[in-house]
C-alpha positions in Angstrom: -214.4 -26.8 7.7 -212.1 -28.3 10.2 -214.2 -30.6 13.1 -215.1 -28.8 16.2 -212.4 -28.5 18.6 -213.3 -31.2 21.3 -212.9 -33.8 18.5 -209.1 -32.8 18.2 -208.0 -31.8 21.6 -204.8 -32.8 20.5 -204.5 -30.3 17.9 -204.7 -27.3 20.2 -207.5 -24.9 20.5 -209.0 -22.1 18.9 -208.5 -18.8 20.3 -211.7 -17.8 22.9 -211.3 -13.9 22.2 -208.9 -12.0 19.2 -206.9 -8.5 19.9 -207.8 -7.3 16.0 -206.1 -3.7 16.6 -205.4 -1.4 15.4 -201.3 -1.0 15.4 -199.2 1.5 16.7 -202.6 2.2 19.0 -201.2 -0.2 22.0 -202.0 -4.1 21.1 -198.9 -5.0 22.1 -198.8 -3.6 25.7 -202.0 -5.2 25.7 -201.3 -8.4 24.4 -198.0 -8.4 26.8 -199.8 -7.6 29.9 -203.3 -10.1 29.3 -200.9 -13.3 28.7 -199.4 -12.3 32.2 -202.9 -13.1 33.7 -202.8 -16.7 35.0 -206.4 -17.4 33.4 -205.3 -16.2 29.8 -203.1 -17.9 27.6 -201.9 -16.0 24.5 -198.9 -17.6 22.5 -195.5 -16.2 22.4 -195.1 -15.1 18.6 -197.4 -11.9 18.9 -199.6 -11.8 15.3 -200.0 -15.1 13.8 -201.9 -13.1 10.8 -203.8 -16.4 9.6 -207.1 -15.2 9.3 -206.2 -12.4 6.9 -205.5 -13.5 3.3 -204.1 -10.2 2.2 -201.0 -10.4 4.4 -199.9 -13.9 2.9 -199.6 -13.0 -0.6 -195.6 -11.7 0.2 -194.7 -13.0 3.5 -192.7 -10.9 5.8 -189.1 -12.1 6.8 -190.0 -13.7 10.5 -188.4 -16.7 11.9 -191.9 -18.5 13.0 -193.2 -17.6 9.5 -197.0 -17.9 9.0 -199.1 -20.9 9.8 -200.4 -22.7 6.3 -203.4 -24.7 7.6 -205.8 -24.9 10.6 -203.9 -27.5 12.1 -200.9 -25.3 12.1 -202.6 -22.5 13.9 -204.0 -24.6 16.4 -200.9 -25.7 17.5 -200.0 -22.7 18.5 -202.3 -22.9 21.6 -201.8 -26.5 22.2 -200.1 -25.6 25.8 -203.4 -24.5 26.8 -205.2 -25.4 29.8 -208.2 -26.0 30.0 -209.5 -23.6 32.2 -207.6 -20.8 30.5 -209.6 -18.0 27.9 -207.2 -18.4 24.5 -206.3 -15.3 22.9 -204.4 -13.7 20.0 -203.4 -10.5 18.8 -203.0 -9.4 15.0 -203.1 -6.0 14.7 -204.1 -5.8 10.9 -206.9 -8.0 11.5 -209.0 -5.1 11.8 -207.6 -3.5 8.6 -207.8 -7.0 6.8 -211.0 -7.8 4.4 -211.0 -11.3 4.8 -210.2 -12.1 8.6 -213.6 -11.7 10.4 -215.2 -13.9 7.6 -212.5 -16.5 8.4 -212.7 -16.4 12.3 -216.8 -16.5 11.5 -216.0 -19.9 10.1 -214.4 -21.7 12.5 -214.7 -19.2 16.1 -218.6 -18.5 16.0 -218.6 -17.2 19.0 -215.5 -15.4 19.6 -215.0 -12.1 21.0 -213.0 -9.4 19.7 -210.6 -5.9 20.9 -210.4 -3.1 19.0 -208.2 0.0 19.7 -208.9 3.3 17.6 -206.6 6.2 17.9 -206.7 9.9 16.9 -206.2 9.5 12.6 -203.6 11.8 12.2 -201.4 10.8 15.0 -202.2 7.3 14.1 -201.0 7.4 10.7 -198.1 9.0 11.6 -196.9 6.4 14.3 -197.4 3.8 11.4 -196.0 5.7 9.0 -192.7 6.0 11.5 -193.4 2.2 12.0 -193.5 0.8 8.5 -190.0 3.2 7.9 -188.6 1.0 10.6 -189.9 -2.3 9.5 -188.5 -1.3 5.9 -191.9 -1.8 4.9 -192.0 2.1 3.7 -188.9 3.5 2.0 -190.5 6.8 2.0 -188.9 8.9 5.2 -191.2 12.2 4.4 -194.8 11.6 6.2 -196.6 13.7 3.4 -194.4 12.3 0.5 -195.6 9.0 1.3 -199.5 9.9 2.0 -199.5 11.8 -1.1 -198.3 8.5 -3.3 -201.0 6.6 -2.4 -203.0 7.3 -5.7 -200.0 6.2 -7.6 -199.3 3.3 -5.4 -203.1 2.1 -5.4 -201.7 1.8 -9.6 -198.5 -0.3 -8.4 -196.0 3.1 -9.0 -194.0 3.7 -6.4 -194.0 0.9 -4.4 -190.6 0.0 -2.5 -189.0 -2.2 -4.5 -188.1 -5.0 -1.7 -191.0 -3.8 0.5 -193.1 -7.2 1.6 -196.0 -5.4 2.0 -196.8 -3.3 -0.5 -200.9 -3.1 0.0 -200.3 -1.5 4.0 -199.3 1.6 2.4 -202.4 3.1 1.5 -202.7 4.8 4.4 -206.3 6.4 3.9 -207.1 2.3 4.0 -206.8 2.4 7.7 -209.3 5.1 9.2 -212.6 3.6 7.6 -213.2 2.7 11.7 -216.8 2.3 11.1 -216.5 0.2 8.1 -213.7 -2.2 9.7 -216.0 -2.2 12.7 -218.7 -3.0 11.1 -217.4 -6.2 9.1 -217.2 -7.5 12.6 -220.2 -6.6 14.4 -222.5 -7.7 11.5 -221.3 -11.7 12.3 -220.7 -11.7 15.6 -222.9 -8.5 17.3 -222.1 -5.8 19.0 -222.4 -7.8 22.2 -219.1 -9.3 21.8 -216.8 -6.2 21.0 -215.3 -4.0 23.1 -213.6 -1.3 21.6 -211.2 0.8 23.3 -209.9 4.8 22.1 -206.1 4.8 22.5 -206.2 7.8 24.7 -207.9 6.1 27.8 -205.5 3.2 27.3 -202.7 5.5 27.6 -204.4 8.0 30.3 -205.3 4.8 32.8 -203.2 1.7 31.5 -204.3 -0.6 34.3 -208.1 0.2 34.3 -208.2 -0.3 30.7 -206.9 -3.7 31.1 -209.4 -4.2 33.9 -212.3 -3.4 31.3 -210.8 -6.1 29.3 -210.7 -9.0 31.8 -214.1 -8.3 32.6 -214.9 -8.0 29.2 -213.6 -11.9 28.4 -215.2 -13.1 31.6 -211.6 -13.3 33.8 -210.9 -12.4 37.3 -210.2 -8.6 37.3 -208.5 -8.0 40.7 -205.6 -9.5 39.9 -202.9 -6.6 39.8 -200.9 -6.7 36.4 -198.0 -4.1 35.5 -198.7 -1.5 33.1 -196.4 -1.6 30.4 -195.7 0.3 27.7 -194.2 -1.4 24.0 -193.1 -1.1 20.8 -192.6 2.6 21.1 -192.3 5.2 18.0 -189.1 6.1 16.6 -188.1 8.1 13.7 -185.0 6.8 11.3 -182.5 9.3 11.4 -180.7 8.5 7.9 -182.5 6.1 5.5 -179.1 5.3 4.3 -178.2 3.9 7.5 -181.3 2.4 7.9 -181.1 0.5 4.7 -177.4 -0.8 5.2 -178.2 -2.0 8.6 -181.8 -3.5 7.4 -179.9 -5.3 4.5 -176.9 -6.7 7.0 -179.8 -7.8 9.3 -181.6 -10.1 6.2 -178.4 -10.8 4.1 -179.5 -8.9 0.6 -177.1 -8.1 -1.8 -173.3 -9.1 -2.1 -172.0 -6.8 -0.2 -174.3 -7.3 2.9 -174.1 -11.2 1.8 -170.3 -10.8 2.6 -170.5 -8.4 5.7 -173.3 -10.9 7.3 -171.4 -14.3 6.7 -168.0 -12.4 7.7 -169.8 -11.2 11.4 -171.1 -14.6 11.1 -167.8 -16.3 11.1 -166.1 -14.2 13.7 -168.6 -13.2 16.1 -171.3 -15.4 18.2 -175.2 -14.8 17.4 -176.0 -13.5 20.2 -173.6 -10.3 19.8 -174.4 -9.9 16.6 -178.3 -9.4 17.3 -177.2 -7.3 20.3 -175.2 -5.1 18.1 -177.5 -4.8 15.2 -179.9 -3.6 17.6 -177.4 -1.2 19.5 -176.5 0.3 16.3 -180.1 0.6 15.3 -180.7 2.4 18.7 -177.6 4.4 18.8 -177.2 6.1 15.1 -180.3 4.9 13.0 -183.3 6.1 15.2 -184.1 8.8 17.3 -186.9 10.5 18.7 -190.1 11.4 16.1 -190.3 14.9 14.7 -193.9 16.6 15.5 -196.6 16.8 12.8 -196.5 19.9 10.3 -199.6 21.9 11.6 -200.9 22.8 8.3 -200.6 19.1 7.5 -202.6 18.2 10.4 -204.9 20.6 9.8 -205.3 19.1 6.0 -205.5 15.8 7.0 -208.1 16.1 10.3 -210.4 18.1 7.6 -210.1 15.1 5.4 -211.1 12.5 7.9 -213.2 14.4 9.8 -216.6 12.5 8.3 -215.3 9.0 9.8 -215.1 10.8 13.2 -218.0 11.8 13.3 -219.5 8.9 11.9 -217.7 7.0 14.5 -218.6 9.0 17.3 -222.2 8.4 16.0 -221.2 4.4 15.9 -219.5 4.3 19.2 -222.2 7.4 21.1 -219.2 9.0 22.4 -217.9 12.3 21.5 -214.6 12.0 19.4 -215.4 14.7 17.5 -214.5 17.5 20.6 -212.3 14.7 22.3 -209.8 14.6 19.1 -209.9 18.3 18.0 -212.1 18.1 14.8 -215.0 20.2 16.3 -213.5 23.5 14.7 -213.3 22.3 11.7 -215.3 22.9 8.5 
């Protein structure tokens, strides 16, 4: 274990509180409007994804990459001051196995935010998420819940997808489960968990809850935001020609990219990659087959109701699964 962090002020911090997730349930409006508060300071790569083991084994193409050792992530708050509550926000630390062990190790006495959201609407968002990300190359929502047996035997996996273990789906609503991994070393005391629909109902009073919630001055006004919003990919083939222009794969895209390269400044080409995405690749989500909902809210009705149990708060009548049997 790495000395405490007064010894190597020099080295940056450790973060004071963690946004854990989960995504597509509004982390990232979060994290965007808490590192606009003068007392907080959060770093400007969103999701450093140190703590959790399972999401280095194939790292995703990003630019600021992953950081290796202790001393790497600490840098990452080394602009700090002192006064200032240090946060970060990684999503899948919720989903992750490994990341509230790690934290336990060297952030005793950290605090945590968790954001749970309806399942079936959930998995959908992140299902439309992961086809954007080119994480999924399955575009049909019930095609690609229904591979998960196969998948969890390595069949079906996208061939160049980087993160082949995110797409068992089920993996994801075990609230009380993930929950609990993080209240058994760190107590209930220092969680706050959030349900997705307040956040969205009353953006600014949620984020109020929060500040009081890491100890910070709550009067400040902040504006609400909302990012990272759902989209559904129009034509896969599009999506995959554009995806492989964007990373360089394959000769043909090899030849396209160093061509635009050649003729056209970087910042056009980003600009247009992400025109083109907006323009002809993505368009508004398609709603939910109702007999698939209705499948799927009977399957994960037990971990709403065992979360409503967890949390004392009625999810079960607040999400719709009362009816169900």
């Amino acid at each position: 274990m790495s000395a405490p962090v007064e010894v190597l002020p020099a080295l940056g911090r450790l973060p004071d509180f963690f946004i854990v997730g989960h995504p597509k349930c509004g982390t990232t409006a979060l994290y965007e409007m808490l590192r606009r508060h003068p007392d907080i300071y959060m770093p400007d790569g969103k999701e450093p994804w140190f703590f959790a083991t399972e999401l280095h084994e194939r790292p995703p193409p990003r630019p600021e990459g992953i950081p290796a050792t202790l001393e790497e992530y600490r840098s990452l708050f080394r602009s700090a001051r002192a006064e200032q509550r240090v946060g970060e926000a990684t999503p899948m630390y919720l989903w992750s196995h490994s990341a509230a062990a790690r934290i336990a190790e060297v952030a005793p006495n950290a605090r945590f935010v968790a954001i749970l959201r309806e399942p079936v609407s959930f998995l959908r968002s992140l299902h439309l998420q992961f086809v954007e990300t080119y994480v999924e190359t399955e575009n049909d929502f019930a095609r690609a819940l229904a591979l998960e047996a196969e998948r969890r035997q390595g069949r079906h996996v996208p061939r160049h997808s980087y993160w082949p273990r995110a797409l068992l789906y089920s993996d994801y609503v075990r609230y009380v489960e993930q929950l609990d991994r993080y209240r058994t070393r760190f107590g209930a005391e220092r969680m706050l968990v959030l349900i997705y629909d307040d956040f969205r109902r009353d953006n600014a009073d949620t984020v109020r809850r929060v500040l009081r919630f890491l100890d910070v001055d709550d009067s400040r006004s902040i504006q609400p935001l909302e990012a990272n919003p759902t989209v559904h990919v129009r034509s896969q083939r599009l999506h995959h020609l554009v995806h492989a222009l964007s990373v360089g794969r394959g000769p043909t895209s090899l030849f396209v990219k160093e061509t635009l390269k050649a003729l056209t400044p970087r910042p056009w080409r980003r600009r247009a990659l992400a025109a083109a995405k907006r323009r002809v690749v993505y368009g508004s989500p398609r709603p939910v087959d109702e007999r698939l909902t209705v499948e799927l809210r009977a399957r994960f009705k037990p971990e709403v109701v065992a979360l409503s149990e967890y949390l004392d708060r009625d999810l079960v009548s607040q999400w719709g699964y009362g009816a169900l049997r």
